[in-house]
C-alpha positions in Angstrom: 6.5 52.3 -24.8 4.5 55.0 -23.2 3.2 57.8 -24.9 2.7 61.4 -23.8 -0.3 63.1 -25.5 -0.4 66.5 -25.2 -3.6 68.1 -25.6 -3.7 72.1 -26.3 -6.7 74.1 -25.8 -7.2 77.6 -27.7 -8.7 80.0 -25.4 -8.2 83.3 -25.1 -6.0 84.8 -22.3 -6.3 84.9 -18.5 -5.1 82.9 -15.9 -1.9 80.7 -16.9 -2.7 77.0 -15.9 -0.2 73.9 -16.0 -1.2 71.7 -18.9 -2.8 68.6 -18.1 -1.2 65.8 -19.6 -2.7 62.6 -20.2 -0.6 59.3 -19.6 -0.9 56.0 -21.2 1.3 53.2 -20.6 1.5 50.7 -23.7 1.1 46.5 -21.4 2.3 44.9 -25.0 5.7 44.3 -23.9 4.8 43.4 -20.4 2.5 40.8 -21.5 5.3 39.2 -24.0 7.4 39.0 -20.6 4.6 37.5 -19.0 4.6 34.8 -21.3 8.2 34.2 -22.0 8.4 33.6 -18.2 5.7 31.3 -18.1 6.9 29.4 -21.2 10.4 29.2 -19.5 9.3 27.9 -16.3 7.2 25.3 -17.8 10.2 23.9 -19.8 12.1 24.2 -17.3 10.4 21.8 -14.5 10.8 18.4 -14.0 6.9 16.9 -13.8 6.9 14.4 -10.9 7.4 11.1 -12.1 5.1 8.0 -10.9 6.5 6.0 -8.1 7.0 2.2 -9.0 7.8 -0.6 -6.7 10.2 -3.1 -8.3 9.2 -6.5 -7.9 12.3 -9.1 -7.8 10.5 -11.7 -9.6 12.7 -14.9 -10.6 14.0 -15.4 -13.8 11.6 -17.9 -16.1 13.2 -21.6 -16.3 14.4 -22.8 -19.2 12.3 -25.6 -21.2 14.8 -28.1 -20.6 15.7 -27.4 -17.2 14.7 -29.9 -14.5 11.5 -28.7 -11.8 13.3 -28.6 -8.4 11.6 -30.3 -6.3 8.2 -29.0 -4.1 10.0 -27.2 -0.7 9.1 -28.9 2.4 9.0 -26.7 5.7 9.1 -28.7 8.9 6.3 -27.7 11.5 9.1 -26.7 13.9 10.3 -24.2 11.4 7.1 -22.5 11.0 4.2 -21.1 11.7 1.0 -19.8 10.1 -1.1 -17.5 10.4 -5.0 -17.4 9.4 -6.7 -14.0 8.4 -10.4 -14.4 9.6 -13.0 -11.7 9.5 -13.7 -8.8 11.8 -10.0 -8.1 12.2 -9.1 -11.5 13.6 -6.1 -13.8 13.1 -5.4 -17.2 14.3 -1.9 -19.0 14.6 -1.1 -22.5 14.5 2.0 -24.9 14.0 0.1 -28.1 13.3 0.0 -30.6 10.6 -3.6 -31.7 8.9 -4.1 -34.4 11.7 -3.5 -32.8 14.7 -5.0 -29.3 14.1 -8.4 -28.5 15.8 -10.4 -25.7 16.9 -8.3 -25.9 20.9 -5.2 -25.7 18.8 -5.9 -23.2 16.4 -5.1 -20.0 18.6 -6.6 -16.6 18.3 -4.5 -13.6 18.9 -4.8 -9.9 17.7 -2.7 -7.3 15.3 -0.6 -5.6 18.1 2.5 -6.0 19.4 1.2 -7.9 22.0 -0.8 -10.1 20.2 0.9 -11.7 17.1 4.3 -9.9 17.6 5.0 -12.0 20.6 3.5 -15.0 18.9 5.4 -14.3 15.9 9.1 -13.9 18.3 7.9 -16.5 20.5 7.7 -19.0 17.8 11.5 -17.8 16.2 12.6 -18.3 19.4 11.4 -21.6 19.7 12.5 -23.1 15.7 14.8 -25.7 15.5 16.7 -24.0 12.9 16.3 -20.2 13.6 17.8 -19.5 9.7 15.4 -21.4 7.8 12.2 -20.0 10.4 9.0 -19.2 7.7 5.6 -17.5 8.5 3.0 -18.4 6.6 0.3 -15.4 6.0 -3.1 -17.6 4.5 -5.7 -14.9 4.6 -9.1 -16.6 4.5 -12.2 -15.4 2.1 -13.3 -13.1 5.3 -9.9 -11.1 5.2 -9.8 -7.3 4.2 -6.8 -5.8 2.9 -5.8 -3.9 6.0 -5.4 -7.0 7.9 -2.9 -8.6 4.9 -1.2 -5.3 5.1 -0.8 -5.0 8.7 0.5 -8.5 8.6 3.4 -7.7 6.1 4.2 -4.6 8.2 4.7 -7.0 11.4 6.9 -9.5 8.9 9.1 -6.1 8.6 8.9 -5.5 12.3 9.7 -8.9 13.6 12.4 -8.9 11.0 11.2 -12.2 9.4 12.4 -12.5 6.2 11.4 -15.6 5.1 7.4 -15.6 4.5 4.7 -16.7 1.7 1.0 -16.1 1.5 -0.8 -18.8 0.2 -4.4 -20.6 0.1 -6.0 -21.6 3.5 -5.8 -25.7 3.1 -9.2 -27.3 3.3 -8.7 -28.5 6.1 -7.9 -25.7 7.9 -10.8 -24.1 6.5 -13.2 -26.6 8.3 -11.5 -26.1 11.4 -11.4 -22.3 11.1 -15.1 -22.3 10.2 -15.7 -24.6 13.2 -13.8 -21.8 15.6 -15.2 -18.8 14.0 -19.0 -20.0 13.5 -19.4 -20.4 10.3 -21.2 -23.5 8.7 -19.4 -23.6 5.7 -22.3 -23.8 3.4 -24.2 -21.1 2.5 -28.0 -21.1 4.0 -31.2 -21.7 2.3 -33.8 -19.2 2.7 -36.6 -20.6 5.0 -40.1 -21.3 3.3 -43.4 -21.5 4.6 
C-alpha cells in the first residue's frame, strides 16, 4: 500500500524544523482493478449481432410430385413496368402484338408518376385480389431504380409482384422508344 519513508538527517543543533517526509503511493493494486474491470465488462457485453433478412423461400418439390402448371396472368390483371436508363421507367398492359413504342408509356419514380399509374391500374383490374405488377428492369437499370420500385410495391400496398426478364419483344420496342439500336456499333474506318 503506501509507504512512509522517513529520512533523518544528523546535524548538530539549532533551529527545530518539521521533518520532511517523502510519500510514495504503491499503483500495483490499482492497476489489478484496472484490469479486473476491463476483463468484467468485456465478458459481460453482448457483441452486436449481424442483421439477417429471412427469405421465405418455398419448400423443394418432391421427385415424384407433379409440376403445377406455368401461372397465367390476364393483361387486365396486370401491369408491368420497364426499368430503362437514366432513371426512367415505362409501363404497359399489352400483349406481344399490340405493344408499341405509342403504347409503351413513360412515367417517373414519384408519387405522381408511377404511384398513380400503379393505383390507377388496381383500380381499373378486373379482379382487384389477383392484381400483379411486374418490375422487368432492363440491362440499363441501376439498383436504385429496382429499389425504389420495391419501396413503391410497399407503398401502393401491392402485394402480389415478380421481377423478371424484359421479353424480346419488349426489348425491341423499348429500344425503339429509348434510342437505342440494339446492336452495338462498329467503329468507323477510313
Amino acid at each position: 500500500m503506501a509507504e512512509v519513508q522517513v529520512q533523518e538527517k544528523g546535524g548538530k543543533g539549532g533551529k527545530v524544523r518539521s521533518k520532511k517526509q517523502n510519500t510514495r503511493v504503491d499503483m500495483t493494486p490499482m492497476v489489478d482493478l484496472g484490469f479486473l474491470l476491463i476483463t468484467f465488462f468485456m465478458f459481460t457485453t453482448t457483441f452486436s449481432k449481424p442483421n439477417v433478412m429471412d427469405l421465405g423461400l418455398p419448400a423443394k418439390p418432391k421427385e415424384n410430385t407433379p409440376k403445377p402448371p406455368p401461372t397465367e396472368i390476364k393483361l387486365s390483371n396486370s401491369i408491368s413496368l420497364l426499368l430503362g436508363k437514366d432513371n426512367k421507367v415505362f409501363w404497359h398492359q399489352q400483349d406481344n402484338t399490340s405493344l408499341t413504342d405509342q403504347n409503351l408509356n413513360e412515367t417517373t419514380y414519384d408519387r405522381e408518376g408511377i404511384r398513380k399509374v400503379i393505383e390507377q391500374a388496381k383500380a381499373n383490374a378486373a379482379d382487384k385480389t389477383k392484381f400483379t405488377v411486374i418490375i422487368k428492369p432492363t440491362d440499363d437499370a441501376v439498383y436504385k431504380n429496382f429499389v425504389d420500385i420495391l419501396d413503391e410495391m410497399a407503398i401502393t400496398k401491392s402485394e402480389q409482384y415478380g421481377v423478371t426478364d424484359v421479353k424480346p419483344w419488349e426489348q425491341a420496342i423499348y429500344n425503339k422508344k429509348v434510342g437505342n439500336s440494339g446492336a452495338p456499333v462498329a467503329p468507323a474506318t477510313k
